[in-house]
LOROMI-46151 format. One line per field, with one value per residue: residue number from 1; chain; x, y, z of N, C-alpha, C, O, CB in turn. Coordinates in steps of 0.1 Angstrom, whole numbers. Glycine has a CB too. Example, Ala and Ser with C-alpha at 12.3 -4.5 7.8 and 13.67 -1.06 7.14 Angstrom:
REM residues 2
nr: 1/2
kette: A/A
n.c1: 132/128
n.c2: -57/-22
n.c3: 78/71
ca.c1: 123/137
ca.c2: -45/-11
ca.c3: 78/71
c.c1: 132/129
c.c2: -33/0
c.c3: 78/79
o.c1: 142/134
o.c2: -33/11
o.c3: 85/80
cb.c1: 113/141
cb.c2: -45/-6
cb.c3: 90/57
END
This chain:
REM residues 220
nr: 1/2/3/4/5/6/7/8/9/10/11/12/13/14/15/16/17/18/19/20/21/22/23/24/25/26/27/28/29/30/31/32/33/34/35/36/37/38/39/40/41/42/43/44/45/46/47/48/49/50/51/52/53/54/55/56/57/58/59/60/61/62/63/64/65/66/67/68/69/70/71/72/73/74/75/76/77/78/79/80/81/82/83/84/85/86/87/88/89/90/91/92/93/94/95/96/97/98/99/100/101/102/103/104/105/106/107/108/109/110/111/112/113/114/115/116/117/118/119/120/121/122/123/124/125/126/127/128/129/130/131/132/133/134/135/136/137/138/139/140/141/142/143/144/145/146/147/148/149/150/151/152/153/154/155/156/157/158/159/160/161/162/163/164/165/166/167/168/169/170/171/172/173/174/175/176/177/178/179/180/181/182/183/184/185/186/187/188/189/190/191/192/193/194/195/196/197/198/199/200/201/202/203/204/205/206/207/208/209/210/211/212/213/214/215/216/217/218/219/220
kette: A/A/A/A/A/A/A/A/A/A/A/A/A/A/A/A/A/A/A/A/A/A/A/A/A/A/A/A/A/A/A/A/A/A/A/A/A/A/A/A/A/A/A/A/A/A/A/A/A/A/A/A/A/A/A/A/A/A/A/A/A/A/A/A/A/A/A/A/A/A/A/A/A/A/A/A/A/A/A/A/A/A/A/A/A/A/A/A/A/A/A/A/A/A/A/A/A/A/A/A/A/A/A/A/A/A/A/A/A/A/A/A/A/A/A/A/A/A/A/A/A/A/A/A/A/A/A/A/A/A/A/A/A/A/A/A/A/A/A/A/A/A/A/A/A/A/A/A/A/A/A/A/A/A/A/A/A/A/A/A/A/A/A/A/A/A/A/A/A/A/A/A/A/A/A/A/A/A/A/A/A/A/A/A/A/A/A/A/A/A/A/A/A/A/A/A/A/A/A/A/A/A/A/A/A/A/A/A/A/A/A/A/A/A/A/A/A/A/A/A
n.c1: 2/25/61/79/118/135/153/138/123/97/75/84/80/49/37/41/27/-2/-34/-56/-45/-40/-37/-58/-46/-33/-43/-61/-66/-48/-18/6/39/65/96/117/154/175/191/216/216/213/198/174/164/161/150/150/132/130/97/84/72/56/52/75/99/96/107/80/77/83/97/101/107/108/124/121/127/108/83/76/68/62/64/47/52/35/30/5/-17/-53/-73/-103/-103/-107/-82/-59/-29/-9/9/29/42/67/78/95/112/134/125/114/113/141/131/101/69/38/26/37/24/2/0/20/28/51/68/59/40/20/-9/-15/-40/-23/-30/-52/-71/-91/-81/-67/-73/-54/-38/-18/-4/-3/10/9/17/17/31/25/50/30/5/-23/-45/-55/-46/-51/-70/-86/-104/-112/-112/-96/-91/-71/-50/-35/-11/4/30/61/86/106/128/142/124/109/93/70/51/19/-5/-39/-67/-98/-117/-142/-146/-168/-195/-202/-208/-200/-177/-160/-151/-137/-119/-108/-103/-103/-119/-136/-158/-172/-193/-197/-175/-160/-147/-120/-116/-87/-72/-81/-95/-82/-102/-96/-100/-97/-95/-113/-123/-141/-165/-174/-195/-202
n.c2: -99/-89/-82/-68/-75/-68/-41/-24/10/22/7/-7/14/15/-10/-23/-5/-3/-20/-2/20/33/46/51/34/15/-19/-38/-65/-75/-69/-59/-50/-34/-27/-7/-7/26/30/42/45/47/33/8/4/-22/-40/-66/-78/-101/-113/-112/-127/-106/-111/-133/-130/-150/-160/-159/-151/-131/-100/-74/-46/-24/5/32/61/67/59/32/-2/-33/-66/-94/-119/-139/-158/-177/-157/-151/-171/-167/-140/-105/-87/-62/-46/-18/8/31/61/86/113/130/123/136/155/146/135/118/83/82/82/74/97/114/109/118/143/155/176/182/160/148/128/98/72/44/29/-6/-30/-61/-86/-116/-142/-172/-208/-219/-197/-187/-160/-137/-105/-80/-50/-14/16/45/81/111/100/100/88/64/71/69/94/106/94/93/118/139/152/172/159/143/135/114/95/114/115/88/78/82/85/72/45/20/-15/-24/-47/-48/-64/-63/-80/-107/-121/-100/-95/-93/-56/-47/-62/-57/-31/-36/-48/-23/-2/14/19/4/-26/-13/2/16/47/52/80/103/92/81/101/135/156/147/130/100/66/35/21/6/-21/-16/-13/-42/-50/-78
n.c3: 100/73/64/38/37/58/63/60/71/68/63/89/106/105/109/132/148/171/158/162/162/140/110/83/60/72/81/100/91/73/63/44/32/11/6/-16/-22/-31/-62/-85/-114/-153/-172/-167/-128/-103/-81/-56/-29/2/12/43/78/97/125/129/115/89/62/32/10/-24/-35/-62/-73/-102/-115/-136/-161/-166/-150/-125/-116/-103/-90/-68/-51/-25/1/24/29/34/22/-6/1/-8/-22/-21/-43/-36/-40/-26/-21/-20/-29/-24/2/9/28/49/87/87/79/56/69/77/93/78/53/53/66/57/38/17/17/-7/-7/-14/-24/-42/-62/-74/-83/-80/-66/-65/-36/-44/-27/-18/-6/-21/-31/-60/-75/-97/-110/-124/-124/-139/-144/-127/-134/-117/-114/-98/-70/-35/-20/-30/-25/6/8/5/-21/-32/-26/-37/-62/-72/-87/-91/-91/-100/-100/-74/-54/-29/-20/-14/-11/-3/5/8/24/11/31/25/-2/-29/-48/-88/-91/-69/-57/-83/-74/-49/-55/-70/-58/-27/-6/-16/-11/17/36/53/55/81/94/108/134/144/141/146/126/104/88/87/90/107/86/55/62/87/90/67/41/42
ca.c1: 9/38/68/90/125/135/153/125/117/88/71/83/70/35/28/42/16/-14/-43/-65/-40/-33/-47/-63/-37/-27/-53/-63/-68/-39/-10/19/46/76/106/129/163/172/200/216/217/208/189/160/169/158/153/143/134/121/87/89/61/64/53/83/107/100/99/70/78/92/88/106/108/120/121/127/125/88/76/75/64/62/56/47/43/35/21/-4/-32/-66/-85/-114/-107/-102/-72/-57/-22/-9/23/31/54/72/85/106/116/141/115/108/127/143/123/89/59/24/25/41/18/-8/3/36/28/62/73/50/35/6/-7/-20/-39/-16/-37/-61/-75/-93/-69/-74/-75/-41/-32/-8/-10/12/1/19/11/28/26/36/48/21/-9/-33/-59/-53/-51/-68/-68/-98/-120/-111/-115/-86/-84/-60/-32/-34/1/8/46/69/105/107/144/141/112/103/84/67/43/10/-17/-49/-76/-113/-132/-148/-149/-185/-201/-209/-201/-193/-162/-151/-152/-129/-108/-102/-105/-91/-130/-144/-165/-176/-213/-192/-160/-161/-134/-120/-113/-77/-62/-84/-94/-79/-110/-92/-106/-92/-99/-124/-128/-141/-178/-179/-206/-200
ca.c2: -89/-94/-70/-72/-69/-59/-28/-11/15/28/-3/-12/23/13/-28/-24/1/-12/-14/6/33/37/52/42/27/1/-26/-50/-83/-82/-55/-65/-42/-37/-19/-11/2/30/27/50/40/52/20/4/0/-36/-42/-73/-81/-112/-110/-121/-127/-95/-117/-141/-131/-161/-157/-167/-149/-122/-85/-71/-34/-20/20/38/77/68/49/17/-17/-43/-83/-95/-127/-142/-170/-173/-150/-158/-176/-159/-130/-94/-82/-50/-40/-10/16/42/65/95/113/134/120/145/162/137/139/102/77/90/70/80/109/120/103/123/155/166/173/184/147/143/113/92/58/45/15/-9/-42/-67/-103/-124/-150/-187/-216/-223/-189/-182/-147/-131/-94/-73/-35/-6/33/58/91/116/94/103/78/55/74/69/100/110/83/97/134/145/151/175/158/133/139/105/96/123/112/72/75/87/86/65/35/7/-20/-25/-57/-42/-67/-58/-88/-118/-119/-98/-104/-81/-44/-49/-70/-48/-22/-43/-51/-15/12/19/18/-8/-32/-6/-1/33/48/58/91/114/81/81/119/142/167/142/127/92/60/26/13/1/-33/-15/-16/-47/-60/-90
ca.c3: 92/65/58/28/36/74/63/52/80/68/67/104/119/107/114/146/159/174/146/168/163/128/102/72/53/83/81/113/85/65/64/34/26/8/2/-28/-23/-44/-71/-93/-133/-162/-176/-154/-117/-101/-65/-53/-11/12/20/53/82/106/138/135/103/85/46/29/-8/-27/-40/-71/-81/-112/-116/-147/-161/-169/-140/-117/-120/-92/-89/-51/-45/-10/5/39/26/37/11/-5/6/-22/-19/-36/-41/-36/-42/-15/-27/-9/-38/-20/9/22/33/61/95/86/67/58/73/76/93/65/39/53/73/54/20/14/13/-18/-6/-18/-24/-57/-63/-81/-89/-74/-72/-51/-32/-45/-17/-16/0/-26/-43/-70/-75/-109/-115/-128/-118/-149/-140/-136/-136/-104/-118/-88/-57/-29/-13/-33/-16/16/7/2/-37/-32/-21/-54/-73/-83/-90/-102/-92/-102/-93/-62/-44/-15/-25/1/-16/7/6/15/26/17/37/16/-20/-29/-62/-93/-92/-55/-63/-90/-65/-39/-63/-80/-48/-16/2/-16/7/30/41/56/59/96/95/120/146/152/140/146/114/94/78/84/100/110/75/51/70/101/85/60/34/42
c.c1: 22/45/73/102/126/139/144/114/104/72/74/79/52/32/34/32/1/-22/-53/-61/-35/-42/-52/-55/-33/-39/-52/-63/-53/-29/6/29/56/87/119/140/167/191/202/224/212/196/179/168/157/163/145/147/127/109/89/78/62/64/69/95/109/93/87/68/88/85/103/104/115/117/127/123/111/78/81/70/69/56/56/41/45/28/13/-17/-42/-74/-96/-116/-101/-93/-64/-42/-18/4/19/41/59/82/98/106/128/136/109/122/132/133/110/83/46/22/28/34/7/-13/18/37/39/67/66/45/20/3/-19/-21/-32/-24/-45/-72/-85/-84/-78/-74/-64/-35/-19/-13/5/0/14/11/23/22/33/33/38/7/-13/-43/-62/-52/-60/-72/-80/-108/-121/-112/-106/-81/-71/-47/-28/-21/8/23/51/81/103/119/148/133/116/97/83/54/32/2/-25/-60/-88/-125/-129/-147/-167/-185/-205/-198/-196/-177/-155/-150/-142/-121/-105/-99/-98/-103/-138/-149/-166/-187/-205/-180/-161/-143/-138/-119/-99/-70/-71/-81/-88/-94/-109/-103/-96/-86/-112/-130/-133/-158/-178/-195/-208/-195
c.c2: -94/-81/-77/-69/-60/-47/-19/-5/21/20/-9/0/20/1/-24/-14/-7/-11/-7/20/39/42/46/33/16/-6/-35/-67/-86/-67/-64/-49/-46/-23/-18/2/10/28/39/43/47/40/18/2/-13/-37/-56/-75/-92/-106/-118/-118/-115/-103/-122/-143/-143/-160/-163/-156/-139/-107/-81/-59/-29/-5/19/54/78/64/42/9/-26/-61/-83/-110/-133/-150/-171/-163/-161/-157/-169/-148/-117/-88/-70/-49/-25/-1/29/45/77/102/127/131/124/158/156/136/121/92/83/83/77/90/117/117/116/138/166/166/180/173/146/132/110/80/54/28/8/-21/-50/-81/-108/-141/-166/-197/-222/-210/-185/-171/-142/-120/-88/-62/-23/9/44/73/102/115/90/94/68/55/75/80/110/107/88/112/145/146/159/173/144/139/126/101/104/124/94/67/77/86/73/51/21/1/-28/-39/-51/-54/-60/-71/-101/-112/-110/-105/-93/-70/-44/-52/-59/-35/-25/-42/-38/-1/4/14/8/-16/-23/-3/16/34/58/66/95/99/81/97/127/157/159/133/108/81/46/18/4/-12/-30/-19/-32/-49/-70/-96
c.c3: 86/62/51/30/49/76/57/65/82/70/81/114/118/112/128/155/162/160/151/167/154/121/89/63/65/86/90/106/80/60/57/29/21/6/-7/-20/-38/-50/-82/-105/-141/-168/-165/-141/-110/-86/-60/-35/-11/12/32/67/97/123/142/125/96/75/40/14/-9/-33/-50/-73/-92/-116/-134/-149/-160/-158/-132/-119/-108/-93/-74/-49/-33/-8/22/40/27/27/10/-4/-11/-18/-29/-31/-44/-36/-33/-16/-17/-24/-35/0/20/27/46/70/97/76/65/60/72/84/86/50/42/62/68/40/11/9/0/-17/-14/-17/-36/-57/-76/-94/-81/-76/-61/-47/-34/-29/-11/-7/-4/-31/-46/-78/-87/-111/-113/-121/-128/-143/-143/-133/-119/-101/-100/-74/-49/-18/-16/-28/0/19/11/-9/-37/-32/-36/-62/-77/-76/-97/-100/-89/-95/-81/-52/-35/-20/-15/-17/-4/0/12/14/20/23/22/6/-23/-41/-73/-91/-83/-55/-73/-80/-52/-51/-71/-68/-35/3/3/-7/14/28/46/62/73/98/107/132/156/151/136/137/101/83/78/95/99/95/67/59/82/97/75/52/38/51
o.c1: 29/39/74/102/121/135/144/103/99/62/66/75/44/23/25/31/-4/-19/-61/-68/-27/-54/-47/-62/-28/-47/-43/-61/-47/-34/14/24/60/85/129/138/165/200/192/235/205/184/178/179/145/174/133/158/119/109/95/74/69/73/75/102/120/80/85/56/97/74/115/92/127/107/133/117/104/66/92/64/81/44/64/30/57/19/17/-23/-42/-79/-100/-126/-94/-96/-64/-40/-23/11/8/50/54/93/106/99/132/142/100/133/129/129/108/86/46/11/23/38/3/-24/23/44/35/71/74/45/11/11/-30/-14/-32/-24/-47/-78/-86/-83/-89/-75/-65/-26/-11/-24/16/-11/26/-1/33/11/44/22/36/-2/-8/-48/-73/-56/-72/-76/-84/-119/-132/-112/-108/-70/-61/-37/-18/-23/19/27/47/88/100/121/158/138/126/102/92/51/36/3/-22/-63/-88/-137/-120/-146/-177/-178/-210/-185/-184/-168/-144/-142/-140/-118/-99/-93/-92/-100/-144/-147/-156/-192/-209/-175/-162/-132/-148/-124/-98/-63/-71/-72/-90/-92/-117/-110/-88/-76/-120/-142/-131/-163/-190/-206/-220/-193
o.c2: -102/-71/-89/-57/-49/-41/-8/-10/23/24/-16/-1/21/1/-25/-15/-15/-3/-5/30/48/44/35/24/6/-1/-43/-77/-96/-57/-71/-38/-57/-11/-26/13/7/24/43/38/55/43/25/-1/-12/-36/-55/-74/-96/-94/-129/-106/-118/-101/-118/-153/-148/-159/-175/-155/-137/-104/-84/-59/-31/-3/11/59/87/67/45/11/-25/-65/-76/-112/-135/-151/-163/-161/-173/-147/-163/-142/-121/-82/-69/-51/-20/-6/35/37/77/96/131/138/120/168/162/137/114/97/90/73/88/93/128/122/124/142/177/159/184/173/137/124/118/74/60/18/14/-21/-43/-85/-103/-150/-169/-190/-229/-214/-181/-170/-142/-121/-90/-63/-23/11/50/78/106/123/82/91/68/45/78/76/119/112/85/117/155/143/154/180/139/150/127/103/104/133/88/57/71/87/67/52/14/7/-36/-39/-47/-56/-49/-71/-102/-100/-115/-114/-83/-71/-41/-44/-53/-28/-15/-30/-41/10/-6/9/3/-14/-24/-6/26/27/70/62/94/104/82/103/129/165/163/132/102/84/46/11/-3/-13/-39/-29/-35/-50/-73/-108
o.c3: 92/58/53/28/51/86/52/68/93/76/86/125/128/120/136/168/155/151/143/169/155/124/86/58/59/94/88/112/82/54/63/25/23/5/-6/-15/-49/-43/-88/-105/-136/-165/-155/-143/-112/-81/-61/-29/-20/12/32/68/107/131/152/125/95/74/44/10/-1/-36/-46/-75/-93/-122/-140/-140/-154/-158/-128/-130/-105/-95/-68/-47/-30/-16/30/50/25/22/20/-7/-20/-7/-41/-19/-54/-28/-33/-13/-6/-28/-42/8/31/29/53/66/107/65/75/55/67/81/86/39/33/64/71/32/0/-3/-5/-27/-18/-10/-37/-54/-87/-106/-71/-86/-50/-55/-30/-19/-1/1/3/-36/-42/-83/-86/-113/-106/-114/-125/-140/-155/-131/-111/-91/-95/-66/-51/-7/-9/-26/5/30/17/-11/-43/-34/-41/-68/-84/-65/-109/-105/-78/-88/-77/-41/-37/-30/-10/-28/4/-13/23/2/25/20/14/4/-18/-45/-69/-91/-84/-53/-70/-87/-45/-54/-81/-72/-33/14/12/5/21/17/40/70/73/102/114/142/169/160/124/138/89/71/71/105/89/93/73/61/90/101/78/59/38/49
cb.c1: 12/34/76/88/123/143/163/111/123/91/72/99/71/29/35/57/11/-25/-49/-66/-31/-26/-44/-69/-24/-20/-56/-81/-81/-49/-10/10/48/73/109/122/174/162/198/220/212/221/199/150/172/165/147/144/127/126/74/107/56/54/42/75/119/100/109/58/62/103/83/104/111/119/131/122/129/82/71/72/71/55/66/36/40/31/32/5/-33/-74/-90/-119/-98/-111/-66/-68/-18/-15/28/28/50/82/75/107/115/154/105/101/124/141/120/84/61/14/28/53/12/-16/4/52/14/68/70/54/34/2/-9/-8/-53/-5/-27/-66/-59/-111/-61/-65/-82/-34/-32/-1/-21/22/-4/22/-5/29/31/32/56/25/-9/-40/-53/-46/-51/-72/-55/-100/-116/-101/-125/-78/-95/-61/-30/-52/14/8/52/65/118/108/154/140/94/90/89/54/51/1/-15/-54/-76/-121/-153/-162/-150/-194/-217/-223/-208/-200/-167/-157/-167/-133/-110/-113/-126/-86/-136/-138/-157/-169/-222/-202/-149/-165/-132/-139/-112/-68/-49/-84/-81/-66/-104/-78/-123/-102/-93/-122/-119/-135/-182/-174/-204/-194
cb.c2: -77/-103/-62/-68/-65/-63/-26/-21/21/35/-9/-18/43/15/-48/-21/16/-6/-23/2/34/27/65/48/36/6/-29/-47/-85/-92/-46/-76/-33/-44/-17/-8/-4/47/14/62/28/56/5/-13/15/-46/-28/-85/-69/-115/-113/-119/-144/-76/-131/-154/-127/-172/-160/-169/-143/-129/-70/-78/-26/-30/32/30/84/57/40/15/-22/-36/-98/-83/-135/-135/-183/-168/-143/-155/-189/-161/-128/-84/-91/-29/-47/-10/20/41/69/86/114/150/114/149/163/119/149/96/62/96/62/72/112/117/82/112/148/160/179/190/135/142/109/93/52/53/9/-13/-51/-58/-116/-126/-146/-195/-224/-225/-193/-190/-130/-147/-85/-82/-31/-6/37/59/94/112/79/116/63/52/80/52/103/109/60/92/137/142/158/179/149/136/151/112/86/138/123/67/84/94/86/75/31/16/-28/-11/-69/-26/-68/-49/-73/-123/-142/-82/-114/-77/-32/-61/-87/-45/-22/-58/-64/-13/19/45/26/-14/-44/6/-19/41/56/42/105/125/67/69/122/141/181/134/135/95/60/20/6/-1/-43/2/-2/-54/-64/-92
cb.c3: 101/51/65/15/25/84/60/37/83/58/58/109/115/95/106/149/152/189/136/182/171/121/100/65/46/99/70/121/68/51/85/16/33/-2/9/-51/-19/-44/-77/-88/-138/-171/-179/-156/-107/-112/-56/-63/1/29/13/56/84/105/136/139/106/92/34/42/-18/-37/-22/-80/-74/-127/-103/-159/-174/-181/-143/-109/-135/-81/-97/-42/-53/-1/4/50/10/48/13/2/24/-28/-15/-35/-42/-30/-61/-3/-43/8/-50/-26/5/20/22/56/114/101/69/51/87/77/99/64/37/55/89/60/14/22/24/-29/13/-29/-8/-71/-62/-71/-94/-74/-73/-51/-14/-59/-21/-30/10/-34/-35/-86/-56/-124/-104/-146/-100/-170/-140/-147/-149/-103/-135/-90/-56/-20/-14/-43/-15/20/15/7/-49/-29/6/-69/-66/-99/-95/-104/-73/-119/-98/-63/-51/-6/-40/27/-26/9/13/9/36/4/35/18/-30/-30/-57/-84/-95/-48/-73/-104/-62/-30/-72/-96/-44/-20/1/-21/18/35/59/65/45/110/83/122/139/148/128/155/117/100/64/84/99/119/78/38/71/110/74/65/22/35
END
């Protein structure tokens, strides 16, 4: 597991739980986050953090945010990814966040829909041999396209980003397994489920629909 950036609590309530105990967004292969502070300006706001390795705090890249009225936009890059493998990034937002008792984390992404939370795929590659990756994707306000809260059967809770200035924002690495091939691959590389043979819900939070993560089944 990799965090970006040690003050970023919302990212240290999730990697530090077992992965037996989390819920779908906390992945057993490969669990990357980040965190932008927020800033008040009129013009773009610009946050850059460490990525850094959550075992043993020892950097191994960087993460960039840049808000604006319209949106977000993120670069991530990190090193020590396992070759081969498809990897998606991802924006997890909290768009009101004083709505949460302290930082918001996933009980709040997915039980307090006051916080406005969600999580929207950002971009996606498969990692060359080197184990370097550099991941870039935007999120304009508004646009639901990307949520993965639909794949899990929860369309309702899909609202996107609608405070850029404000909100909450973590940046996730989601594993899906090996590289597939074909529609498969485009399918890893653009969703939330991708690679799964089946999304085994209902495991850890009962009623919630949720399960460990797409990698509990593989293709591959």
């Amino acid at each position: 597991m990799m965090i970006s950036g040690k003050s970023a609590p919302f990212s240290a309530h999730l990697s530090t739980m077992p992965a037996s105990q989390v819920v779908a967004l906390v992945l057993a292969a490969l669990l990357t986050m980040a965190s932008a502070t927020l800033v008040s300006a009129t013009s773009a706001e610009r946050s850059t953090q460490p990525v850094v390795r959550m075992w043993d705090g020892i950097p191994v890249g960087s993460s960039t945010l840049v808000r604006t009225d319209s949106g977000i936009s993120a670069v991530y890059q990190t090193t020590q990814v396992p070759a081969g493998q498809a990897v998606t990034l991802w924006f997890v937002v909290f768009n009101n966040p004083a709505a949460c008792n302290g930082p918001c984390g996933a009980v709040d992404l997915f039980f307090n829909p006051a916080a406005g939370g969600d999580f929207l795929v950002g971009a996606g590659h498969v990692v060359g041999a080197s184990g370097h990756a550099m991941f870039a994707g935007s999120l304009r306000v508004g646009d639901t396209s990307g949520s993965a809260f639909a794949e899990i059967g929860m369309p309702e809770r899909a609202i996107g980003l609608t405070n850029p200035r404000g909100a909450q924002v973590a940046l996730l690495l989601h594993s899906h397994g090996p590289a597939l091939n074909g529609t498969a691959l485009a399918s890893q590389l653009s969703s939330f489920t991708g690679g799964c043979q089946v999304f085994l819900g209902d495991l850890e939070m009962p009623g919630s629909g949720l399960a460990d993560g797409p990698e509990d089944v593989p293709d591959a």
